[in-house]
N, C-alpha and C positions, 0 to 999 in steps of 0.2 A: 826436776827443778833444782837450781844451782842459787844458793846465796852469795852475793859478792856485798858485802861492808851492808848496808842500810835497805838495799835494791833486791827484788826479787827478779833472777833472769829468768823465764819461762822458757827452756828452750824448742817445749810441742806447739809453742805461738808458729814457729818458722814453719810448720809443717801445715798450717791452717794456709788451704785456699781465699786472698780476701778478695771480695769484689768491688767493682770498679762498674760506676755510672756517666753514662754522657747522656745529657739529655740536651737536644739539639733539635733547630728552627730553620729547614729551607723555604725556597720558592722552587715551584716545578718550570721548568724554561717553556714546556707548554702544558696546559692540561691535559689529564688524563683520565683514561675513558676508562669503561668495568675490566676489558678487556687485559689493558695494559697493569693495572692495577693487580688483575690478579694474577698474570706474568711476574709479576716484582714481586709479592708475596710468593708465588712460587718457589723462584728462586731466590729470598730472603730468607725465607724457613727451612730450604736443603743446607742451605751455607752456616744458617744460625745454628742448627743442630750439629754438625760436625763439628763448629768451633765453639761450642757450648756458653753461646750467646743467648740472652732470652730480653724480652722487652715486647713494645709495642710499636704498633704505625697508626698515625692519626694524620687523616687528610681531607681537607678540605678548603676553601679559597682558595685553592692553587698553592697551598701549602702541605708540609710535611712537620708534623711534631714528633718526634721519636725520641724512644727512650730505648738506649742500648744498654745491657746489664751483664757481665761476664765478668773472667779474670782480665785485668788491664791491658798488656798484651795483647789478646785479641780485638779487645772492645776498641781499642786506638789505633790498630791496623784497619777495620772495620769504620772506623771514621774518617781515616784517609781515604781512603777509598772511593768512600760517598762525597767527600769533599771535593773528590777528583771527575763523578762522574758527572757526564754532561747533561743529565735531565735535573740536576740541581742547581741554583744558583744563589748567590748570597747566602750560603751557610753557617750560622751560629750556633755555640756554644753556650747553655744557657746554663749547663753545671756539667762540673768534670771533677771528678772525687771519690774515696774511696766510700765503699757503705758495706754496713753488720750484711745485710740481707737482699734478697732480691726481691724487687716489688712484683715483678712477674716469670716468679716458677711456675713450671710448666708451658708455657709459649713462649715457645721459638721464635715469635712473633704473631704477638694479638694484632687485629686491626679493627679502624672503624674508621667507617666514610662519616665524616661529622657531619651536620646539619649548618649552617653559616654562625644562629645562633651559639651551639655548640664550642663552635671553632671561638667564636667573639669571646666566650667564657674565658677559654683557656688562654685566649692573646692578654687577655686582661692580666693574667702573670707573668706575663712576657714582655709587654709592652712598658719599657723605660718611664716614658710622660706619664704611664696611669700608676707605677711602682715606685715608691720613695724610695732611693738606693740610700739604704742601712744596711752597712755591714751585718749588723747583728741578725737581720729581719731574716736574709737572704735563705739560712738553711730552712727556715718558718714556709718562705714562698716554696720552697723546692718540694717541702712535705707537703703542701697545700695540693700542688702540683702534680704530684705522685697520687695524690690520693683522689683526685679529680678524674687524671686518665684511669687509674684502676676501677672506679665503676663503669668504665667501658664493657670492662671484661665480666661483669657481674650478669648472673641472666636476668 
């Protein structure tokens, strides 16, 4: 640790890994069956582990909730990606920023086929017309958010 005039410079901060969330809202361009589904999880959680990505998949109404959790870099390559593929369509951004922690260590990728109700829960944070946009509000919805898909994962 280096003192310069008033400022503490930490220089072991640079050596800290930080992570980096995107949490994002498609449409599937057609439904999909167990089949396919666990095709993509297949190959989501060989790719997620190698680029040491971790998060969830949440599907249901023909939609995709995901939450990607890595170092930024991969997580935003990993986004293009999916942006680009064609079983996705209208893809949003519903936060992109850095965070202390991962909400889900240990999976590669959680999933859960939602229920409709389910699904309506979670649109309810998503959905503009039912969410007053407040700046301030916004990190409030995203922890709500976070904390909602994480009892997916709970037994």
């Amino acid at each position: 640790m280096a003192l310069r005039g008033s400022r503490c410079v930490c220089t072991w901060l640079d050596t800290l890994p930080f992570m980096h969330h995107i949490i994002y809202l498609s449409w599937a361009t057609e439904p999909f069956s167990d089949e396919q589904l666990q095709a993509l999880l297949q190959q989501a959680r060989r790719h997620n582990t190698e680029a040491d990505i971790t998060g969830i998949l949440v599907y249901g109404n023909g939609c995709f909730l995901q939450v990607l959790e890595g170092e930024e870099p991969a997580v935003r390559q990993l986004y293009e990606h999916i942006k680009l593929d064609g079983r996705h369509r209208n893809v949003a951004a519903y936060a992109d920023k850095a965070v202390t922690q991962r909400a889900f260590a240990g999976w590669s990728m959680a999933f859960e086929a939602a229920t409709p109700q389910q699904f309506d829960e979670l649109m309810g944070y998503l959905r503009p017309a039912d969410v007053t946009f407040d700046a301030a509000r916004l990190p409030l919805v995203d922890v709500h958010l976070l904390d909602l898909l994480r009892s997916f994962t709970l037994p």
